[in-house]
C-alpha positions as CSV (number, residue, x, y, z in Angstrom):
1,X,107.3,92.5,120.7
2,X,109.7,91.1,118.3
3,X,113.2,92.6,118.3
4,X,115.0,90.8,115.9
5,X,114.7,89.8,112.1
6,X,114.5,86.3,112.2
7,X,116.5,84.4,109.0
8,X,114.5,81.4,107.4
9,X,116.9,78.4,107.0
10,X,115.8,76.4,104.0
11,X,115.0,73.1,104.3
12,X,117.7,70.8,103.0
13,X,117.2,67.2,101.3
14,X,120.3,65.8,102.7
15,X,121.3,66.0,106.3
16,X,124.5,65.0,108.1
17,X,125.8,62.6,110.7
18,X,129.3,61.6,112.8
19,X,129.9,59.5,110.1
20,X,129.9,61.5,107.0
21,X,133.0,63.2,104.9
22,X,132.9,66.9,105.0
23,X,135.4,69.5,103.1
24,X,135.1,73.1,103.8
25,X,137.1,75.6,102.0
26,X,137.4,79.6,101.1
27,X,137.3,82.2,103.2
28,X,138.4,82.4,106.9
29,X,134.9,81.8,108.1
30,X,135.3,78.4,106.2
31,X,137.7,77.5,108.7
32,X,135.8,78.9,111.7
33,X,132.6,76.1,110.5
34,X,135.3,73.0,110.1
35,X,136.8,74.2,113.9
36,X,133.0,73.3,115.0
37,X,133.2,70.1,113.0
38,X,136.5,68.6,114.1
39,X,135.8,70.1,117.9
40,X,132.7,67.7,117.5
41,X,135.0,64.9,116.0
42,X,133.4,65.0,112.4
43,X,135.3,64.1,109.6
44,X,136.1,67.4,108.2
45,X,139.1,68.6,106.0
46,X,139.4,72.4,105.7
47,X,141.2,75.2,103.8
48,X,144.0,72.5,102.4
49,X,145.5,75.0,100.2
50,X,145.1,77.9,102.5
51,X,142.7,80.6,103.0
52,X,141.1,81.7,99.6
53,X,138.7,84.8,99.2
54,X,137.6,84.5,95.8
55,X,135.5,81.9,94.3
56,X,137.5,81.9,91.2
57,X,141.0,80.7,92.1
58,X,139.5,78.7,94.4
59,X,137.1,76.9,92.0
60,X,140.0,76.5,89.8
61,X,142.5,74.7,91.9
62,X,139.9,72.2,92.7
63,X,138.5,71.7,89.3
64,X,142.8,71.2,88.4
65,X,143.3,69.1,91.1
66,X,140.0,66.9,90.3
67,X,141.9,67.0,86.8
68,X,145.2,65.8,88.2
69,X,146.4,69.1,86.1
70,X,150.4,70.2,86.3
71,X,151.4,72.8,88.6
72,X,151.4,75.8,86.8
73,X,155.0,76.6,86.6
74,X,153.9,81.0,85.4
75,X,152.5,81.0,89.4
76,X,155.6,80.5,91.3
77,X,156.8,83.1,93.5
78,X,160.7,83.3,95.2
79,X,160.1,85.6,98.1
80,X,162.8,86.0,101.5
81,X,164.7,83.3,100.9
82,X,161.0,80.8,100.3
83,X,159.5,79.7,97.5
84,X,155.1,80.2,97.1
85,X,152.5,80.0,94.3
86,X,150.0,82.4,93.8
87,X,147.3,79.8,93.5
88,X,147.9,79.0,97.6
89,X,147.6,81.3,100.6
90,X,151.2,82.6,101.8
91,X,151.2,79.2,104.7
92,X,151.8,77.1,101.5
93,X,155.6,77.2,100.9
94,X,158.8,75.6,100.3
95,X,162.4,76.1,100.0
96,X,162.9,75.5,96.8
97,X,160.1,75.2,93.6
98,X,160.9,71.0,93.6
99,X,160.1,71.0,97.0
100,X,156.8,73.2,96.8
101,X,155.8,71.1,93.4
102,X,155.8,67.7,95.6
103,X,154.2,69.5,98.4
104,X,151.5,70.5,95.9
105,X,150.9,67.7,94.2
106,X,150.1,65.6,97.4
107,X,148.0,68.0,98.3
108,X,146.3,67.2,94.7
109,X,145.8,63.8,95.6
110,X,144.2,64.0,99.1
111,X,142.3,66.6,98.0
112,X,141.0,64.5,94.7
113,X,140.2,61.9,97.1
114,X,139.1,63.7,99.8
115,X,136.2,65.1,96.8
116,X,135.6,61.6,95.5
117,X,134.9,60.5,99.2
118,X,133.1,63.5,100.8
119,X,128.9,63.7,101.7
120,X,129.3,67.7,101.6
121,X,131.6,70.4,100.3
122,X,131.3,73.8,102.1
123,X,132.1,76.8,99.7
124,X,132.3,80.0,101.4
125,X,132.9,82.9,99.5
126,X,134.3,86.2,100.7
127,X,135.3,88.7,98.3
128,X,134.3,89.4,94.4
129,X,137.3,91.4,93.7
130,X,139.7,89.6,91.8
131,X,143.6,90.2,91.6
132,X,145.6,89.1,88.1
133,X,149.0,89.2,86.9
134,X,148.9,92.1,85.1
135,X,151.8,90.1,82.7
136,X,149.5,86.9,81.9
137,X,146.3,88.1,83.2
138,X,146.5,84.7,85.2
139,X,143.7,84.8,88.7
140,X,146.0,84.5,92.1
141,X,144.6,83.6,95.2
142,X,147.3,85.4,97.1
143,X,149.4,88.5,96.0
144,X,152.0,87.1,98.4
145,X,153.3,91.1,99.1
146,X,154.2,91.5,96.2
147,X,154.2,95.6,94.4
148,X,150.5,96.8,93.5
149,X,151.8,97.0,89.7
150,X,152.6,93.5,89.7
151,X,148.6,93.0,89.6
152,X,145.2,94.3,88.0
153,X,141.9,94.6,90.5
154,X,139.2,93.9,88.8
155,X,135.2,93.0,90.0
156,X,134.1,89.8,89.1
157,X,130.7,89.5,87.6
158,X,128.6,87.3,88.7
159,X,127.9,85.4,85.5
160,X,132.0,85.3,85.5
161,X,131.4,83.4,88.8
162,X,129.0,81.1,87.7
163,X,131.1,80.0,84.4
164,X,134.1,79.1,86.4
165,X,131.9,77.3,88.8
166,X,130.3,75.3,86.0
167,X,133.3,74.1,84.7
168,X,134.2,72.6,88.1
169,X,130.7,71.3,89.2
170,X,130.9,68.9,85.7
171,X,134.4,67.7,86.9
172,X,133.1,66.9,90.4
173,X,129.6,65.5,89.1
174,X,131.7,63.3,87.1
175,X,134.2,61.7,89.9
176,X,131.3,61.7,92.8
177,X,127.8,62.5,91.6
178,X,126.4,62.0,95.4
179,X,128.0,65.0,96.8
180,X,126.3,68.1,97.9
181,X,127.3,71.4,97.7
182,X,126.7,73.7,100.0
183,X,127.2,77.9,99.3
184,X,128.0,80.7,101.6
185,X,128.9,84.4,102.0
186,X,131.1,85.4,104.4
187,X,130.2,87.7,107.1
188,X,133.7,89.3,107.0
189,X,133.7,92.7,105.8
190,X,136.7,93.3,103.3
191,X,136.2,97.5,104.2
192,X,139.8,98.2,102.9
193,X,138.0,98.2,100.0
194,X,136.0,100.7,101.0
195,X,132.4,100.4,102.4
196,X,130.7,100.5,100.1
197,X,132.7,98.6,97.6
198,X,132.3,96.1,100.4
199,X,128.6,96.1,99.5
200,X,129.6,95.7,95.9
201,X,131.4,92.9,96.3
202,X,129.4,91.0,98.3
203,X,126.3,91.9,96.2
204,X,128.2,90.2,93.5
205,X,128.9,86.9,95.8
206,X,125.1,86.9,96.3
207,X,123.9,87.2,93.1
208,X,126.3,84.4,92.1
209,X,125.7,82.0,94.7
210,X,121.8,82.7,94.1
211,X,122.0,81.9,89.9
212,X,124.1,78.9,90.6
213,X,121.6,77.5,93.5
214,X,118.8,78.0,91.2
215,X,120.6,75.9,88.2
216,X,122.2,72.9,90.3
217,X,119.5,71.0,92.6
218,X,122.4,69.6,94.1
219,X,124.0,73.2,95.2
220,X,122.3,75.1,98.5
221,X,122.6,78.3,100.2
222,X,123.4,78.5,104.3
223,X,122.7,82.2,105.0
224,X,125.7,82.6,107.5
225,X,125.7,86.3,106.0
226,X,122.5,86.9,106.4
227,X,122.0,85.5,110.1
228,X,125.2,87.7,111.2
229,X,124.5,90.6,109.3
230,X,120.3,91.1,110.1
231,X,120.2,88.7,113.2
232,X,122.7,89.8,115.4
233,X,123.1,93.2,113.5
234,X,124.9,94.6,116.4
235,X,128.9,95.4,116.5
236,X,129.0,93.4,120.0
237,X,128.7,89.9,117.8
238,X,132.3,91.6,116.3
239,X,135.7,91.5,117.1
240,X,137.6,95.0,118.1
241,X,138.8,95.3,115.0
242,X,134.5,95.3,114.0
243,X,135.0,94.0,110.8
244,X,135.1,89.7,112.3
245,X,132.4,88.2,113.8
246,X,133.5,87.0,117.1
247,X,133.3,84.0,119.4
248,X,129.7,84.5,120.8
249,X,128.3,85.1,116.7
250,X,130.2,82.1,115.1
251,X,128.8,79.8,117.7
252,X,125.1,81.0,117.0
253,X,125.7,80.2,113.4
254,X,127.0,77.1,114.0
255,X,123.7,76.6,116.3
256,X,121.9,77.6,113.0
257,X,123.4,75.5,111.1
258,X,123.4,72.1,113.2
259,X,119.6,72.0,113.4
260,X,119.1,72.7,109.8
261,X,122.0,70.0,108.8
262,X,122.7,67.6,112.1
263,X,121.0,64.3,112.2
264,X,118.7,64.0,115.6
265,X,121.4,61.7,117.1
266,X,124.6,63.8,115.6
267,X,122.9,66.6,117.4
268,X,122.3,64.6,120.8
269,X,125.9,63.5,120.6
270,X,126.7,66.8,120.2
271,X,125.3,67.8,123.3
272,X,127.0,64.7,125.1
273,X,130.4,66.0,124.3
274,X,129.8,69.3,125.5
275,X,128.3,67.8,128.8
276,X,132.1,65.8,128.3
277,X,134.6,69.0,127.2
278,X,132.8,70.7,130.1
279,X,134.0,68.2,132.9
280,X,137.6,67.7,131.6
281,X,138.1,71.0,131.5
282,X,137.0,71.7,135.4
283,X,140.1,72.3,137.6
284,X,139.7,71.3,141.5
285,X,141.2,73.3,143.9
286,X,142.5,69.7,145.3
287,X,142.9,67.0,142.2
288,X,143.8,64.4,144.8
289,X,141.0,64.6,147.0
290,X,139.0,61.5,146.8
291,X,135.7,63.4,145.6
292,X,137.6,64.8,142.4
293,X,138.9,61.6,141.8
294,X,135.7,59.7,141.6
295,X,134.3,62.7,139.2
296,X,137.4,61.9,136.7
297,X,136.2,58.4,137.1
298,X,132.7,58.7,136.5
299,X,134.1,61.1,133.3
300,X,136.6,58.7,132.2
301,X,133.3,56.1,131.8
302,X,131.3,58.8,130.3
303,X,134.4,59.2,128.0
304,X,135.2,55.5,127.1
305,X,131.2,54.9,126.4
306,X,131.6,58.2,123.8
307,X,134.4,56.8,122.4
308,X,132.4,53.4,120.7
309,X,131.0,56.4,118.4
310,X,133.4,59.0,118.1
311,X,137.2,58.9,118.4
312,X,138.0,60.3,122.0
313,X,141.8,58.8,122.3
314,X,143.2,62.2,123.0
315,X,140.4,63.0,126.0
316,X,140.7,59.8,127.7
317,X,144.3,60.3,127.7
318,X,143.9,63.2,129.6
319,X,141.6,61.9,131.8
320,X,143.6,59.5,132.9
321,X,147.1,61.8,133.3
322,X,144.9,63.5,136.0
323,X,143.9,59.8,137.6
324,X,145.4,58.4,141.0
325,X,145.5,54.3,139.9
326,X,144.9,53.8,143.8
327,X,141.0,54.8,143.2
328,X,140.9,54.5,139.2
């Protein structure tokens, strides 16, 4: 009998290896898929201006720093003695607005480059509801906790969604016309909203991410929603708080993913660094004796052989803390 819905994964035109630039940004579970990539040494940047929710701010500090566009000077924010900007998350700050701008800006250019360079950009999108300052009607990432009246809460449409991420797919198209685009959902549930404004919300991230697939041959969908929410479909794939998908469900999505996206010999390496993570991290009840150290020796080998494909310095480092030179 079958017990579980089983997701399709669509076939993709692209896949990726070791040696391809990956940037994945938005919401929190952005950061949980670029945690598999740099645990598996890829070349991934994530979440450089912080966590963002909506597709909107987030579409527009790209498409501005693609631009090279001025800080907005209307955003900044003087909060406990700290400076912010409501187009970053709250873990982008200064001590004073010079110091933020410069912080900002070189975060412009790495970015800008990091676009220009990249195989792959990872969207992931978690919420539709968008907050504005209700005194310029400007979109802000972040309400920084600041007063409820400070803002308006309003529900992006999904045509709003897909105008804003026009604007930026031309920019991008026009500074690297190889990259690939790559859409999510986020399996977070935003439920202080409301359940079923929840629902609502990501309805709305759906039906966006699905119109702007179907127009762009170059933009996909990964169904990381999907494959938590009517795979797993059980609150044991959650953290306490019920609302996260825990450890156990982001590593089956990350299996998803890798055998939709991973090259045959990305995937094999994969598998050689786990075999590898797993012996460094074994503890022996006697790291002198002889038989432990010839196991760290045979890793250390193991570790210097992975190391002509993927950068290993910090692993072989602690290999050899653990060494005794008198059999190493």
């Amino acid at each position: 009998m079958n017990w579980q819905i089983q997701v399709p994964i669509p076939k993709y035109p692209f896949d990726l290896s070791h040696t391809d630039k990956i940037i994945s940004m938005g919401s929190c579970f952005a950061q949980h898929m670029a945690d598999r990539f740099v645990h598996y040494k890829f070349s991934c940047r994530s979440n450089p201006y912080g966590t963002l929710f909506h597709p909107i701010p987030l579409l527009q500090n790209l498409t501005n720093t693609l631009k090279g566009s001025e800080i907005e000077k209307e955003l900044y924010l003087e909060r406990e003695g700290a400076v912010f900007h409501y187009s970053c998350h709250s873990s982008i700050w200064a001590d004073s607005k010079t110091e933020l701008k410069e912080k900002m800006q070189g975060l412009q250019l790495a970015v800008a480059k990091d676009l220009k360079d990249s195989k792959l950009l990872i969207l992931t999108f978690g919420t539709a509801f968008l907050y504005q300052l209700a005194d310029s009607n400007k979109a802000v990432a972040n309400c920084h906790k600041q007063p409820k009246n400070t803002f308006t809460k309003g529900l992006s449409s999904p045509s709003e969604i897909q105008a804003v991420f026009q604007s930026f797919y031309t920019e991008l198209k026009s500074q690297n016309s190889k990259i690939q685009i790559l859409l999510t959902v986020s399996p977070v549930r935003h439920i202080r909203e409301g359940v079923h404004q929840n629902n609502v919300s990501k309805s709305a991230l759906l039906l966006a991410c699905d119109a702007i697939q179907n127009t762009f041959e170059d933009v996909h969908y990964f169904p990381a929603y999907e494959i938590v929410l009517d795979e797993l479909r059980d609150y044991r794939f959650f953290e306490k708080d019920r609302v996260h998908p825990n450890e156990e469900a982001r590593e089956y999505v990350w299996h998803k993913f890798s055998e939709a996206l991973l090259k045959p010999e990305s995937k094999l390496l994969n598998k050689d660094l786990d075999k590898l993570f797993t012996s460094i991290n074994h503890r022996a009840f006697r790291e002198g004796s002889e038989a432990h150290q010839l196991f760290l020796k045979k890793t250390l080998n193991i570790a210097l052989e992975l190391d002509k494909k993927v950068e290993l310095g910090e692993e072989i480092k602690v290999i050899k803390s653990r060494k005794s030179d008198t059999i190493l």
